[in-house]
C-alpha positions in Angstrom: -9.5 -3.9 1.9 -10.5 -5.3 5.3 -12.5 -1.9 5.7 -14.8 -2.3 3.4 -15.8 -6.0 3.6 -19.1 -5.4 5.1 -22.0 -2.8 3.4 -22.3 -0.6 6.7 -18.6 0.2 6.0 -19.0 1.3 2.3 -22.3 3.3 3.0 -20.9 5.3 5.7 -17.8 6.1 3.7 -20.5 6.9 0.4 -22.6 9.1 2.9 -19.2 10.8 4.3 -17.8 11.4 0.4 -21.6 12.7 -0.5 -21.1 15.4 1.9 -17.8 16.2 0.8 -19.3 16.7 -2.8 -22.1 18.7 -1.2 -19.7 20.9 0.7 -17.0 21.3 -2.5 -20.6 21.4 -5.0 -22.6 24.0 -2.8 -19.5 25.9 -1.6 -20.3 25.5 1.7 -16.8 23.7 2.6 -15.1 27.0 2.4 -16.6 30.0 4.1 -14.7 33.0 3.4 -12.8 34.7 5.9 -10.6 37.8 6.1 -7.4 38.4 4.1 -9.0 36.3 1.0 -8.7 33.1 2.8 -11.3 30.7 4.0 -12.2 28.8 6.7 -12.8 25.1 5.8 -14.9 22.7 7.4 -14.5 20.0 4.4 -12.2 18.0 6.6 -14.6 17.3 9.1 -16.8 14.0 6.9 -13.0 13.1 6.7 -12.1 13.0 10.1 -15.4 11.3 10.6 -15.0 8.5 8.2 -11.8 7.6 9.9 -13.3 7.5 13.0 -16.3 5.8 11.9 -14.6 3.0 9.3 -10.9 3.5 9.3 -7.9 5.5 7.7 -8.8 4.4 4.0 -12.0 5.2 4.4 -10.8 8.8 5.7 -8.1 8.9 2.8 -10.9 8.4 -0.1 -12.7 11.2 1.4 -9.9 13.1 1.9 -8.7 12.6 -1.9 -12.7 14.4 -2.6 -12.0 17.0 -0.7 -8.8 17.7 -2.0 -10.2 17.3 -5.3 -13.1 19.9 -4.9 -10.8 22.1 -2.9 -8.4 22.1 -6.4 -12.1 22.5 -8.6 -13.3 25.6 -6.4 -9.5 27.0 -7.0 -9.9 26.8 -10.7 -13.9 27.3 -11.5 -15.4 29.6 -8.5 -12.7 31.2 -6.5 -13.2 33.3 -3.4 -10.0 35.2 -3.0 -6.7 36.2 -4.6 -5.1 33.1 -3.0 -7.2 30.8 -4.5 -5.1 29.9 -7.5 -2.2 28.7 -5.5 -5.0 25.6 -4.9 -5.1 25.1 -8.5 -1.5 23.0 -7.4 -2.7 19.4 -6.6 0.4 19.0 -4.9 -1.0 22.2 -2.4 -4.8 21.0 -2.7 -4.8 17.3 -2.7 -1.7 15.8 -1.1 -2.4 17.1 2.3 -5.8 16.5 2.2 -4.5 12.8 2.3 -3.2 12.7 5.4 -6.4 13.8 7.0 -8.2 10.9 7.9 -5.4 8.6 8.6 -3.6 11.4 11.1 -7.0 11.5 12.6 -7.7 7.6 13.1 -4.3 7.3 14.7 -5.1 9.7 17.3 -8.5 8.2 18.1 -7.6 4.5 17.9 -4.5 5.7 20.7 -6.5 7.1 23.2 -9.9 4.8 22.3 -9.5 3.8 26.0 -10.8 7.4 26.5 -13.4 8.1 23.8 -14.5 11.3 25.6 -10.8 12.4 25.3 -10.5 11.0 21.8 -13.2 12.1 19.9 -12.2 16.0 20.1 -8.7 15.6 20.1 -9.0 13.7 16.5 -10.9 16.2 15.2 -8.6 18.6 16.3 -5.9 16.5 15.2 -7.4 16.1 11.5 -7.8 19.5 11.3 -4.3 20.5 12.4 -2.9 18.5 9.8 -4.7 19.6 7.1 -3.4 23.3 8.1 0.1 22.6 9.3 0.5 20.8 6.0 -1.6 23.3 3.5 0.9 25.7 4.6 4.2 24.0 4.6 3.0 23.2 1.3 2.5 27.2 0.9 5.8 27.8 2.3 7.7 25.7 0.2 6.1 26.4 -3.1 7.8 30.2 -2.0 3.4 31.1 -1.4 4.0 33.3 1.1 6.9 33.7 3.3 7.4 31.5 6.5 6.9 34.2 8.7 3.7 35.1 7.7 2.8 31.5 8.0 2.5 31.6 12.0 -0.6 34.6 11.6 -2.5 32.5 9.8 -2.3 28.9 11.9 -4.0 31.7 14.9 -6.0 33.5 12.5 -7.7 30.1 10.4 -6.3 26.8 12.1 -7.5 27.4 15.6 -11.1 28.3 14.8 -10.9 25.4 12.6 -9.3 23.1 14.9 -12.2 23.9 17.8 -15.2 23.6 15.0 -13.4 20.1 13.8 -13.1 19.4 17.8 -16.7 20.3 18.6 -18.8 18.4 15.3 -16.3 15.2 15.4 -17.2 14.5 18.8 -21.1 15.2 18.6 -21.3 13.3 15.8 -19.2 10.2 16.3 -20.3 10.1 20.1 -23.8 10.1 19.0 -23.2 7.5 16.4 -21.4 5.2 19.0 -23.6 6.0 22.1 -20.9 7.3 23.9 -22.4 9.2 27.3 -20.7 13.0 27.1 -22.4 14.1 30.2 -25.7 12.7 31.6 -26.8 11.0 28.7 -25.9 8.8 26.1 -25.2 9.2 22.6 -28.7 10.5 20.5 -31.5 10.2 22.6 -34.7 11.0 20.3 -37.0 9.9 22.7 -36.3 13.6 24.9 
């Protein structure tokens, strides 16, 4: 894997899957919301890793979140719709898609990284909601209809947090000047 050839590569990816763990281990991933849902912020080390390394790296951490997302289900649920998570095929297969949906969108518009950065995190986080709840729908979940509520309700104050940490984070990672100044400045 041309990704992972050099150590920087394999940390960043190790540090981005360690904060998936954290956020699955702690709980922290999933912060309940109303209806018996919650709003989850474990895509955002995906979407990150892609960014950062590339779409395997964002796929490997995708695979943990999925993973915890299917162990919180089962062990520590928060809500009455938690056991439809127990499903890998609900759980884990979207979360797969995460990272590499995310990298595509950034490495298209990398001419424009202040355009880019947000619009990949949105991006990640769309697709981890527009497929969670196909999934939903098709496994007969919840009806289609009822579908649309929740994309306003959960998916668009996901899709702005997603937006909002992806480009602080990667921005300040790459230097990129958003505004008047550049990347991390520590020295202010």
């Amino acid at each position: 894997m041309e990704e992972f050839k050099n150590t920087r590569n394999l940390v960043i990816t190790a540090l981005m899957a360690a904060i998936a763990i954290f956020l699955g281990w702690t709980h922290w991933g999933f912060i309940p919301w109303f209806g018996g849902v919650s709003l989850t912020i474990m895509y955002v080390p995906v979407v990150i890793a892609a960014l950062i390394v590339g779409p395997v790296s964002g796929l490997i951490v995708g695979l943990i979140f999925g993973i915890f997302s299917m162990i919180q289900a089962g062990v520590a649920p928060t809500g009455p719709t938690d056991v439809w998570f127990t499903n890998p095929v609900l759980s884990v297969l979207p979360r797969l898609f995460i990272g590499p949906i995310a990298w595509l969108v950034g490495r298209t518009l990398k001419a424009w990284p202040a355009l880019a950065l947000p619009l990949a995190g949105a991006a990640g986080s769309l697709t981890n909601t527009i497929l969670v709840l196909g999934m939903i729908g098709l496994l007969g979940y919840l009806p289609w209809a009822a579908l649309g509520a929740i994309v306003i309700a959960n998916g668009l104050p996901e899709m702005l947090f997603s937006a909002f940490i992806t480009t602080a984070v990667v921005a300040a990672y790459w230097h990129i000047p958003l505004g008047n100044r550049k990347g991390a400045n520590l020295k202010d």
